[in-house]
C-alpha positions as CSV (number, residue, x, y, z in Angstrom):
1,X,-24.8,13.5,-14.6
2,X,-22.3,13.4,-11.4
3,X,-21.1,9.9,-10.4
4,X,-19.4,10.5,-7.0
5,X,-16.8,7.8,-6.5
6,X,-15.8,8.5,-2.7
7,X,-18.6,7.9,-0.3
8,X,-18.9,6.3,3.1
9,X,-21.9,4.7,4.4
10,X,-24.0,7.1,7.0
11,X,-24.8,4.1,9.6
12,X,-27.5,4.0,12.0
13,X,-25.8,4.4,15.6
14,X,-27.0,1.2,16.7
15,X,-24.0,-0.6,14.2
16,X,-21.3,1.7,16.5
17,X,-23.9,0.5,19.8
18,X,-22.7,-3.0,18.5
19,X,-19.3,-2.4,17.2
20,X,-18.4,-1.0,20.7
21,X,-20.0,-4.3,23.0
22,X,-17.9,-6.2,20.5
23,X,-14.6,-4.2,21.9
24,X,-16.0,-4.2,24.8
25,X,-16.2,-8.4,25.5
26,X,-14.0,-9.4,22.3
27,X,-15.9,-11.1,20.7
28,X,-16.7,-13.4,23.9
29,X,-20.3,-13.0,23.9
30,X,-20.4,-14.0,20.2
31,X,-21.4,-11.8,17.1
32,X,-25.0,-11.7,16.5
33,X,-25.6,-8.5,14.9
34,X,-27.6,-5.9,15.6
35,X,-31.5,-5.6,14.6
36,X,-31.4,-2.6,12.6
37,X,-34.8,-1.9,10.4
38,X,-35.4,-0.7,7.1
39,X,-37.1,2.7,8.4
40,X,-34.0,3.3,10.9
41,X,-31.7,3.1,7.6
42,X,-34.1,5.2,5.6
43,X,-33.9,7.6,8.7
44,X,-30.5,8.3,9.4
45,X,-30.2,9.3,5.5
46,X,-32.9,12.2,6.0
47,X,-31.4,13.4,9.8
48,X,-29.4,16.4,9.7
49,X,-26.1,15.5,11.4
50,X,-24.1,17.7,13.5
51,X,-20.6,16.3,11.7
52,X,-22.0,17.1,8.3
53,X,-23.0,20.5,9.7
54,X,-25.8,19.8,10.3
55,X,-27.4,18.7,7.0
56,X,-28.2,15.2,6.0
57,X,-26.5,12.6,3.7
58,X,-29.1,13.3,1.2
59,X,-29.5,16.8,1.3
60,X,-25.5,16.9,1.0
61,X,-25.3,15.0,-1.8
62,X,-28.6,16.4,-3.7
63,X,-27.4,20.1,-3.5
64,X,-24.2,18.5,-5.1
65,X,-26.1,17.3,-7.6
66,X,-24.4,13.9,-7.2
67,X,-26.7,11.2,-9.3
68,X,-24.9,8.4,-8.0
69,X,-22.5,7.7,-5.3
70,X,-20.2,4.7,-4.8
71,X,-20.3,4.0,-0.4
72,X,-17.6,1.9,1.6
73,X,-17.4,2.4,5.3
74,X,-16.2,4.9,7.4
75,X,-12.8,4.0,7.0
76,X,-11.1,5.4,10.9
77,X,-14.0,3.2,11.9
78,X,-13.2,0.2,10.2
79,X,-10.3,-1.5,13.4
80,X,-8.5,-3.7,11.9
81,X,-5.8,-3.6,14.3
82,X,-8.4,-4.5,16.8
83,X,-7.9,-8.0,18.6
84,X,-9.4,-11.3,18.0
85,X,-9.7,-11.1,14.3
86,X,-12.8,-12.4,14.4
87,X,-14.3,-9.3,15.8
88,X,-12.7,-7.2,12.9
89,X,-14.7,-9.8,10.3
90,X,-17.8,-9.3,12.5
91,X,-18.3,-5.9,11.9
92,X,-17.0,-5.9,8.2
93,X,-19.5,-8.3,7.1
94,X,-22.3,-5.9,8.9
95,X,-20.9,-3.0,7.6
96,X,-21.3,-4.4,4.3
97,X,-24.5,-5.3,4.8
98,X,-26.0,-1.6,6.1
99,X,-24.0,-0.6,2.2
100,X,-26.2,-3.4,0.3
101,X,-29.2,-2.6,2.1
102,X,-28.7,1.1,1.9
103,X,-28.4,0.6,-1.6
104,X,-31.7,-1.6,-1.8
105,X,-33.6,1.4,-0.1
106,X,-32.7,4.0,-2.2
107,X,-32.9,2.3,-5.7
108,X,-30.3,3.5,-8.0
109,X,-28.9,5.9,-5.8
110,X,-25.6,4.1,-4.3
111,X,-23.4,1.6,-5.3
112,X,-21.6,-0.3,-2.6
113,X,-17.8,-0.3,-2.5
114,X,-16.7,-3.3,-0.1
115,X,-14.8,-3.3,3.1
116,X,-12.5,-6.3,3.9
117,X,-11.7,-7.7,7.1
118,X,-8.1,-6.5,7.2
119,X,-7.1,-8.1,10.4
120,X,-3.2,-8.6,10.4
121,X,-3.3,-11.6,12.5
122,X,-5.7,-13.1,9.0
123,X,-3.9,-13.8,5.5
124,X,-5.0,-11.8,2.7
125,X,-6.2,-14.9,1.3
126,X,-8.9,-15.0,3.8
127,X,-9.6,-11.2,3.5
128,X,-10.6,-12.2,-0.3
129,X,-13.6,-14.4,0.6
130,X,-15.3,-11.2,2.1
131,X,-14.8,-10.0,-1.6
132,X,-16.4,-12.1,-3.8
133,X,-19.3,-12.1,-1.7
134,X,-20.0,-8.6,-1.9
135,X,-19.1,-8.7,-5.5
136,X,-21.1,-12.0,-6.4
137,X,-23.6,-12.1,-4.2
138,X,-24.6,-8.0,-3.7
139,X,-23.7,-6.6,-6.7
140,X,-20.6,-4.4,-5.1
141,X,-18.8,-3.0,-7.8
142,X,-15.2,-2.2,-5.6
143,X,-13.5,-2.5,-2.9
144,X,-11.7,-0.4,0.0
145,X,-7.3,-1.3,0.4
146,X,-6.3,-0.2,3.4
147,X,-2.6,-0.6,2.8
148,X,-2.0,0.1,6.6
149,X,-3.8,-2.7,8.5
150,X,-2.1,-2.3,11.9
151,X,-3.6,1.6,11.7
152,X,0.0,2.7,12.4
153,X,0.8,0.4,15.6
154,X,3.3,-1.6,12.9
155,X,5.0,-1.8,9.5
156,X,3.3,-3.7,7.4
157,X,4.6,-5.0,4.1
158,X,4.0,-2.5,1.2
159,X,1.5,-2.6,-1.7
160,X,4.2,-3.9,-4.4
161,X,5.3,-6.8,-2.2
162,X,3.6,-10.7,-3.2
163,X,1.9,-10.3,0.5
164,X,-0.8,-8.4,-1.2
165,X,-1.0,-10.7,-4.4
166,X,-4.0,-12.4,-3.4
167,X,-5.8,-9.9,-3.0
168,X,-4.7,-8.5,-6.6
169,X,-5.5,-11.6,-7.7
170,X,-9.2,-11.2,-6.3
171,X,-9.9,-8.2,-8.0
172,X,-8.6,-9.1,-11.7
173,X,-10.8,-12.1,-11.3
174,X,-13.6,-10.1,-10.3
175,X,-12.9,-7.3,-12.2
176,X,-13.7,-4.3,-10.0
177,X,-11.3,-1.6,-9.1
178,X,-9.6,-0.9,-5.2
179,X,-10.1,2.4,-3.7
180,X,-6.5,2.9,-1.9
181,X,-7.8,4.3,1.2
182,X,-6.3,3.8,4.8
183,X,-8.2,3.3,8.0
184,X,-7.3,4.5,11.9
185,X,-4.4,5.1,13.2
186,X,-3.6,4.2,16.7
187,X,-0.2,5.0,19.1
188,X,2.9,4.7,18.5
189,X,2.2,6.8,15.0
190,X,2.8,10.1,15.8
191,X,-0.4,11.7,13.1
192,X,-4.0,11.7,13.2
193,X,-5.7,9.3,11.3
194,X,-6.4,12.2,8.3
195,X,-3.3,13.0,8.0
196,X,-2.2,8.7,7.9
197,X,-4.5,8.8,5.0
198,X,-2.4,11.5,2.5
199,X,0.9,9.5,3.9
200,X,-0.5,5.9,3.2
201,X,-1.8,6.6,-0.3
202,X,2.1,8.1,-0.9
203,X,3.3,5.1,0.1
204,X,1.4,3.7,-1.6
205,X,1.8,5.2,-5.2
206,X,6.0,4.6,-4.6
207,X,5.6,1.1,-3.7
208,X,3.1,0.3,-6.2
209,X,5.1,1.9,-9.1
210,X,9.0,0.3,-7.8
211,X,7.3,-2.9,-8.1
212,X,6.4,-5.7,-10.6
213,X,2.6,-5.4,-9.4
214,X,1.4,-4.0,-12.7
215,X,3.5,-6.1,-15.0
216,X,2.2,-9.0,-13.0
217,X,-1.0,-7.9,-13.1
218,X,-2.2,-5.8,-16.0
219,X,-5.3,-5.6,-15.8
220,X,-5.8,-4.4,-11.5
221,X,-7.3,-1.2,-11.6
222,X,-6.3,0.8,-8.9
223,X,-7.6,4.2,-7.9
224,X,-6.1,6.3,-5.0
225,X,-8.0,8.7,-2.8
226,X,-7.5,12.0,-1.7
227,X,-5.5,13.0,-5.3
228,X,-2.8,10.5,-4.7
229,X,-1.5,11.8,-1.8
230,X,1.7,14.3,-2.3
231,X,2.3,12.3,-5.2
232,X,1.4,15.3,-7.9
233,X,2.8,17.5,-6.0
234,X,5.8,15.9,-5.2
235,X,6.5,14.2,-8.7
236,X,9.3,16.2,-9.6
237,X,11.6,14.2,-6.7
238,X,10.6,10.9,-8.7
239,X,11.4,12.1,-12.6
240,X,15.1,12.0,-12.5
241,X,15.2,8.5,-10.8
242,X,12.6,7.2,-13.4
243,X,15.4,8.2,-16.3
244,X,18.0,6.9,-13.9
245,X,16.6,3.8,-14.3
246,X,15.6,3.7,-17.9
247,X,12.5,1.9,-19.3
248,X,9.2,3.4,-19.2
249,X,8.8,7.2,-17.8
250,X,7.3,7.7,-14.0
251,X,4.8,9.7,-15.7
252,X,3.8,6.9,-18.0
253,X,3.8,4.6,-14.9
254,X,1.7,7.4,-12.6
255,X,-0.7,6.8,-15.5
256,X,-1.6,3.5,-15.0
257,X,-3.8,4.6,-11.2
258,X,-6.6,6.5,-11.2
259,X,-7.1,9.7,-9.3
260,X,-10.3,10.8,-7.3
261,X,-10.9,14.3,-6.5
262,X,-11.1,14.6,-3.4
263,X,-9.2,17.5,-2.7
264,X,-10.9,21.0,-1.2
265,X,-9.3,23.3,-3.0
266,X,-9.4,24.3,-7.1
267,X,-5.2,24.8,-7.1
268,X,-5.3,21.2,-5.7
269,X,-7.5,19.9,-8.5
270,X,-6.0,21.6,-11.6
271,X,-2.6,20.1,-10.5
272,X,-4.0,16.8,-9.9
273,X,-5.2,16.9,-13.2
274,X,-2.3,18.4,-15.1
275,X,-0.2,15.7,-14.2
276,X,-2.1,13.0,-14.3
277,X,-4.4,13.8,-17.3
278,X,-7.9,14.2,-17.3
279,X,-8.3,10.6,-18.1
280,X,-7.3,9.8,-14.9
281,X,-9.4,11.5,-12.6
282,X,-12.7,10.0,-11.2
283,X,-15.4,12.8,-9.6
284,X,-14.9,11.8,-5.6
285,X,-16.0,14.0,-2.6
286,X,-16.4,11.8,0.5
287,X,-19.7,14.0,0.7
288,X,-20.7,14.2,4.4
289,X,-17.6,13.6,5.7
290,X,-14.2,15.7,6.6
291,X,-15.4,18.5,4.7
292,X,-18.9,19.3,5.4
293,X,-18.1,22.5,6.4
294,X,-19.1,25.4,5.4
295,X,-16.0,28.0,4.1
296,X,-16.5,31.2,6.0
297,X,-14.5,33.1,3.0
298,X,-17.3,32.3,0.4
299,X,-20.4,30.4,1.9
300,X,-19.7,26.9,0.1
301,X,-19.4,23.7,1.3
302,X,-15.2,22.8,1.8
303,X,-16.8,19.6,-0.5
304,X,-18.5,21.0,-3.0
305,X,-16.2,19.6,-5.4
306,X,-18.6,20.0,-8.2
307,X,-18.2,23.8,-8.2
308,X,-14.3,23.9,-8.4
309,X,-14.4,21.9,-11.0
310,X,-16.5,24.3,-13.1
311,X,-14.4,26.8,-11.6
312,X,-11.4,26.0,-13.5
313,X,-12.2,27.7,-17.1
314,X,-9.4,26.0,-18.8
315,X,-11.3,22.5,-18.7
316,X,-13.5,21.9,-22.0
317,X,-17.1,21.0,-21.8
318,X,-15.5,17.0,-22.6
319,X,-13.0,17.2,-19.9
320,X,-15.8,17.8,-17.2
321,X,-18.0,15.2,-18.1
322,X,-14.9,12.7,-18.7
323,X,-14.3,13.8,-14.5
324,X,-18.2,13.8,-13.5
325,X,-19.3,10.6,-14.8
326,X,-17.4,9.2,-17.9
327,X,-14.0,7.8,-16.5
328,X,-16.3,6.0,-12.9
329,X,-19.0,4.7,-15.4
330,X,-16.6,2.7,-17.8
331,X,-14.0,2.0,-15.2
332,X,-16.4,0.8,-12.1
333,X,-18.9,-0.8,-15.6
334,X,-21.4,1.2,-14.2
């Protein structure tokens, strides 16, 4: 069984239609949402897509052999820096909505992971609201943290400050794991949004661990996308100031996240994973997405994660299934 933890939603084009008349007027015109059917969602699952090269969600994700996938919305389209926040809550709650129903239509087959309406000029108190109904109302089992809301137009306070404790608060009391995961990124930042994601989620990691976030809350589970970042790679820089500082070891501390795979190369994964331990690591692809592409060297899909992880012949039979499906199943209660 594969239970693929990083997925974004494949949205009819009519939700962008929308999304883009709601930049267009602000939100002047008011938000009534777009009439999108049942068929049209059940459509755009089975259309081959020119930025998945030209394959469909489905047909990516069955030659996978993915049994399950976790979706949250295509996170450079979420705007949260947009202006009036009310637009940015506008097309959250929609977004959400196209996840539940896509889950509805294709029974067993996705798990929705929620966006929040991250709109700086909102407190993180009324982000939360947006939470507990996808959790309590449409059976989400997650939820996306951008840790960037201004998408790189500001500096926003980081994950181990008490600006984010609401939302920490949220989660414990709902018991469902954040997906670190960054959105756009807009001028003055100097990087594409891609490249804003692997800086963000080291950001994040450092804050997160110089902080009193997981003594404050011990049970918040959070996973980080994309491998952590340059977090593994980089975790010899953090080592000596861990013993520096006495009390428990940075490795001990990076062992308290989760990891998701999502890296498109084998050398990437086997580091990942010896230095954050098998235990750690949740089976994540973001299958169609960045790396639907097909490798010229070998014929495979950049995100055909599944097949570098039986690549690496050091990893028991245990260890594979603990990344395919055993660490997402008891840590999302699936």
């Amino acid at each position: 069984m594969i239970i693929d933890v990083h997925g974004h939603v494949t949205a009819p084009n009519e939700l962008y239609a929308w999304k883009a008349n709601l930049l267009s007027h602000r939100g002047a015109h008011g938000g009534k949402a777009p009439a999108i059917s049942d068929d049209r969602i059940r459509e755009v699952h089975h259309e081959p897509h020119p930025s998945f090269g030209n394959v469909s969600h489905l047909d990516h994700i069955d030659g996978a052999g993915v049994d399950v996938q976790l979706i949250s919305p295509r996170p450079y389209q979420m705007m949260h820096s947009e202006q009036p926040a009310k637009i940015v809550r506008w097309f959250t709650e929609e977004t959400n909505n196209i996840i539940h129903r896509t889950g509805e239509l294709f029974d067993g087959r996705f798990r929705g992971v929620a966006g929040l309406p991250q709109s700086p000029d909102l407190k993180p108190e009324e982000w939360v609201g947006e939470l507990r109904r996808t959790v309590t109302e449409l059976g989400f089992v997650g939820a996306l943290l951008n840790p960037d809301p201004h998408e790189g137009a500001a500096v926003p306070p980081a994950l181990g400050d008490r600006y984010w404790y609401p939302v920490y608060e949220a989660l414990c009391e709902l018991d469902v794991p954040a997906l670190i995961h960054a959105a756009g990124c807009r001028p003055p930042a100097r990087e594409p949004y891609s490249l804003h994601f692997i800086q963000e989620e080291t950001v994040a990691i450092w804050s997160l661990l110089s902080s009193d976030v997981l003594k404050d809350f011990p049970d918040l589970k959070i996973v980080v996308s994309h491998g952590g970042g340059a977090v593994p790679y980089q975790v010899g820089r953090f080592l000596p100031s861990g013993v520096r500082a006495g009390g428990t070891p940075y490795l001990d501390k990076l062992r308290r996240l989760w990891f998701d795979t999502c890296l498109y190369t084998q050398e990437a994964i086997e580091l990942l994973v010896k230095v954050v331990g098998v235990e750690r690591c949740l089976f994540g692809t973001e299958k169609p997405g960045t790396g639907s592409q097909r490798n010229q060297e070998n014929g495979r899909w950049f995100d055909d994660i599944h097949l570098l992880v039986r690549d690496i012949d050091w990893f028991t039979e245990d260890d594979r299934e603990a990344i395919f499906h055993k660490n997402a199943a008891a840590l999302f209660r699936l």
